[in-house]
Structure formats: structure tokens, C-alpha cells
C-alpha positions in Angstrom: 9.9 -2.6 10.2 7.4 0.3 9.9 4.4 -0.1 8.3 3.8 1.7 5.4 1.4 4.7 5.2 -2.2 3.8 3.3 -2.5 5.6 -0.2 -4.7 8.4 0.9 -5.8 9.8 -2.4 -7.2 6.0 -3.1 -8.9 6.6 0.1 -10.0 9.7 -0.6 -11.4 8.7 -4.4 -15.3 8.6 -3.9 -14.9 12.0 -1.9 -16.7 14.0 -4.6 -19.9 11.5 -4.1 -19.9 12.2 -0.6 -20.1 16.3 -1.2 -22.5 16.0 -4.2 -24.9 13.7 -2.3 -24.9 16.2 0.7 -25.6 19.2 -1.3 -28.0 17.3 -3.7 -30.7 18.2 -1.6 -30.0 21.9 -2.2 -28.8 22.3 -5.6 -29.7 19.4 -7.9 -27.3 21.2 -10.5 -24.2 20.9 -7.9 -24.8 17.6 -6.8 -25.1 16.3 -10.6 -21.7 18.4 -11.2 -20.5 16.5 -8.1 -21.2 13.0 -10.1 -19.7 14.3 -13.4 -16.6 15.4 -11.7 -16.5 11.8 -9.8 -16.8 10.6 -13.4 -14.0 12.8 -15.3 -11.8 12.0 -12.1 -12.1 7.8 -12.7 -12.4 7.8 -16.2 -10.4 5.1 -17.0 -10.3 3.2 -14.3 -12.1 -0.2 -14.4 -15.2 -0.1 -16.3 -16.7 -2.2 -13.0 -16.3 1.0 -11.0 -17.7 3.6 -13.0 -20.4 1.9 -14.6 -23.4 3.2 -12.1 -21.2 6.7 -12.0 -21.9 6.7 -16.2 -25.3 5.9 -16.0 -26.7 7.9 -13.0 -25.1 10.8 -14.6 -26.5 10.4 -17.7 -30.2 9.8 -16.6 -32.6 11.0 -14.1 -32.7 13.2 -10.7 -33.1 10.0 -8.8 -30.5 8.4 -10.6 -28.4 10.5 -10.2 -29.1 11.1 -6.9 -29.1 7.3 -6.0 -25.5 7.0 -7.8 -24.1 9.9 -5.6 -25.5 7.9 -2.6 -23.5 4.3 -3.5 -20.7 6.3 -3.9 -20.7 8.2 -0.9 -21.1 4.9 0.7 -18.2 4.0 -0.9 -16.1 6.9 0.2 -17.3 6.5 3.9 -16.1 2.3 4.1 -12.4 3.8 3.0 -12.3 6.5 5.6 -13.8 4.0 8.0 -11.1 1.4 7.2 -8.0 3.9 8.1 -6.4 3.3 10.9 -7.3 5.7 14.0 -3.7 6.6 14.4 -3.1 7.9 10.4 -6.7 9.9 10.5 -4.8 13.5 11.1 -2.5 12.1 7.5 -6.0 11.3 6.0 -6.7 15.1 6.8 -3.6 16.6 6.9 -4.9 19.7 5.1 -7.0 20.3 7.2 -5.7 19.3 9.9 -2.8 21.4 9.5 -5.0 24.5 8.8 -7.3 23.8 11.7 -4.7 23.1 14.5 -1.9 25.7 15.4 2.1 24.2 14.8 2.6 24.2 18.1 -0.6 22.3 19.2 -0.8 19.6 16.7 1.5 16.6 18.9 -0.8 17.7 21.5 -3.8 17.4 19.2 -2.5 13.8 17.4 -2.9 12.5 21.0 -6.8 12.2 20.5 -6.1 10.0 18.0 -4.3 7.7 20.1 -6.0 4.5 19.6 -5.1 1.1 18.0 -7.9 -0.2 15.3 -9.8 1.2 12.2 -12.1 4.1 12.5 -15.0 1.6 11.5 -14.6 0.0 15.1 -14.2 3.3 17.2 -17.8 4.6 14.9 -19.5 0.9 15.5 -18.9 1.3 19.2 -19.6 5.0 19.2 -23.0 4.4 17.6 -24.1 1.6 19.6 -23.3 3.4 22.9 -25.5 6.4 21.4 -28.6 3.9 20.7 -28.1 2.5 23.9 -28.6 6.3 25.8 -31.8 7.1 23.0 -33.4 3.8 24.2 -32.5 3.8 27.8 -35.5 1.8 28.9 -35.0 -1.4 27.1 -31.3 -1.7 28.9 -30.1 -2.5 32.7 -28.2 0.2 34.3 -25.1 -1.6 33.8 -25.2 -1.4 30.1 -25.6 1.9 30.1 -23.1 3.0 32.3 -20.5 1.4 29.9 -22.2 3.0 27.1 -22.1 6.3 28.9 -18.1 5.4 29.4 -17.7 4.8 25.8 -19.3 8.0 24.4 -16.7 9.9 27.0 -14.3 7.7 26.0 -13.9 8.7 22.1 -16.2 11.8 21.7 -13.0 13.8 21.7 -12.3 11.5 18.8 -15.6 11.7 16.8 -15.5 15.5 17.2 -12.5 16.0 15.8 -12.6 13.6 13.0 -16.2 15.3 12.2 -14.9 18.7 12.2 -12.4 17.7 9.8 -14.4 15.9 7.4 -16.8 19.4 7.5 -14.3 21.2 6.7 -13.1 19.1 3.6 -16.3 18.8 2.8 -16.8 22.8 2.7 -13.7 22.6 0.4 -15.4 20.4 -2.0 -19.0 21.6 -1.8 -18.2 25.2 -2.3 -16.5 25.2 -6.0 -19.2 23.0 -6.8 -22.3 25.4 -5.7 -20.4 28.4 -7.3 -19.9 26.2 -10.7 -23.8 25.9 -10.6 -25.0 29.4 -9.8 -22.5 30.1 -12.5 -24.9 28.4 -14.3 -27.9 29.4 -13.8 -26.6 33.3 -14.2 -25.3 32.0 -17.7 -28.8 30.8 -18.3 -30.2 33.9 -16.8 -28.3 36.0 -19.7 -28.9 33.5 -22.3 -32.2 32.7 -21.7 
């Protein structure tokens, strides 16, 4: 019997946090409209949920900044809990506008690997340390985590290039709804 196919769009619910809290930095004003979308988008939902949404978007640059970070947080452990093999489904969007017709059962290939993306990313980043901090490990250990690193950075590429580019797809509406803004302001005083 096949497995069913994870509910992406629950997977993908906290996705708004994660582009608000990396433009925050840049535009304030985008990242709060970032949290208010998040906000409109669960309303509701359990009151549990979007209690820390309600309140960081109702109060201060750090909270709100603070809320956009928990939720981003939030939004990463989903994507980190998808299988490896259902990643290119996760970003089928943009996957299928990234990746000619022809080369995507070539492409699904990279992401021929059994466990969560949370395991590949927990290796990954351990290897990484490993090579930053070379002279507190025996050449043996970092031979496997140079064999690692080769061994999914196909993988991590790919998946990071895909979350930029949805990530491009949610920051920019929200940048242009805040310079929208501030022109508004600019004519209005």
C-alpha cells in the first residue's frame, strides 16, 4: 500500500514568518506585513497557535520581530520533517519552473535518499563544523566528514535554491506592499 503524500500546504503554513523574519532586517514595514499576513492566514485556527502571532503584531519592533523568529522556526521543523524523497512535491512550483520537463526524473534523483530532511541537515552541519574546526578532530573523522559534505551537497544545493526562490516569491509582494506605503505616506504626508 502506498503511503500517502504529506499535506504540504500544512507544511508550508508558517512560510510567511520565514520571509518576514528575513526581510525584517531591511524593511521593518515588510517584515510586520509578513506577521499580519501570517495572522489573517490562521485566523481561526487554535487560539494556542496564534496567540504570540496576535500579540507580536500588535506591539513593538522587537516583538514583532521575535514573533516572526518563533514562527520561522516553526516553518523550518515542518520542512525539516518531509521526507527527502517528497522535497521536489514540497517545491513543486518551483521546482517545476526551475528544472526543464525533460530534466526533472534526472533531477528527482538528487533526492534519492531514505529519511527526513532534518537528518540529511543534522549530518550536513556537523560534517561542516567538523572541517571549520579541523584541529580539535583525528584525520579519520574528518575524512568521513569530508565524505559526507560530497555526499549530499548536491542535495543541500538544490533544496537551498529552491527555498530562495520561494522565498523571492513571498518576499517580493511583501516589499512592494511596503514601499506602497511609504509613497502613500509620501503624498499624504
Amino acid at each position: 500500500m502506498e503511503k500517502e503524500k504529506p499535506d504540504y500546504d500544512n507544511v508550508r503554513r508558517y512560510a510567511l514568518a520565514r520571509a518576514g523574519h528575513q526581510i525584517f532586517e531591511q524593511d521593518p514595514n515588510a517584515g510586520k506585513k509578513a506577521l499580519d499576513g501570517l495572522v489573517e492566514k490562521l485566523y481561526g485556527e487554535n487560539n494556542d497557535d496564534i496567540s504570540g502571532l496576535l500579540a507580536g503584531s500588535r506591539s513593538s519592533r522587537e516583538s514583532v520581530e521575535k514573533a516572526l523568529g518563533v514562527y520561522a522556526q516553526k516553518d523550518r521543523e515542518r520542512r525539516y520533517g518531509v521526507e527527502i524523497k517528497n522535497l521536489p512535491d514540497l517545491y513543486e512550483a518551483q521546482f517545476n519552473s526551475l528544472v526543464e520537463e525533460e530534466d526533472r526524473e534526472e533531477a528527482r534523483k538528487i533526492f534519492d535518499y531514505d529519511g527526513d530532511y532534518k537528518s540529511v541537515m543534522r549530518e550536513y552541519k556537523e560534517a561542516e563544523n567538523i572541517l571549520k574546526n579541523k584541529e580539535l578532530y583525528e584525520k579519520e573523522k574528518i575524512e568521513e566528514a569530508e565524505k559526507t559534505l560530497m555526499k549530499y551537497q548536491r542535495l543541500v544545493a538544490f533544496v537551498s535554491t529552491l527555498e530562495a526562490e520561494e522565498l523571492e516569491g513571498l518576499i517580493n509582494p511583501l516589499a512592494k506592499k511596503s514601499r506602497k506605503e511609504q509613497i502613500k505616506k509620501m503624498i499624504y504626508g
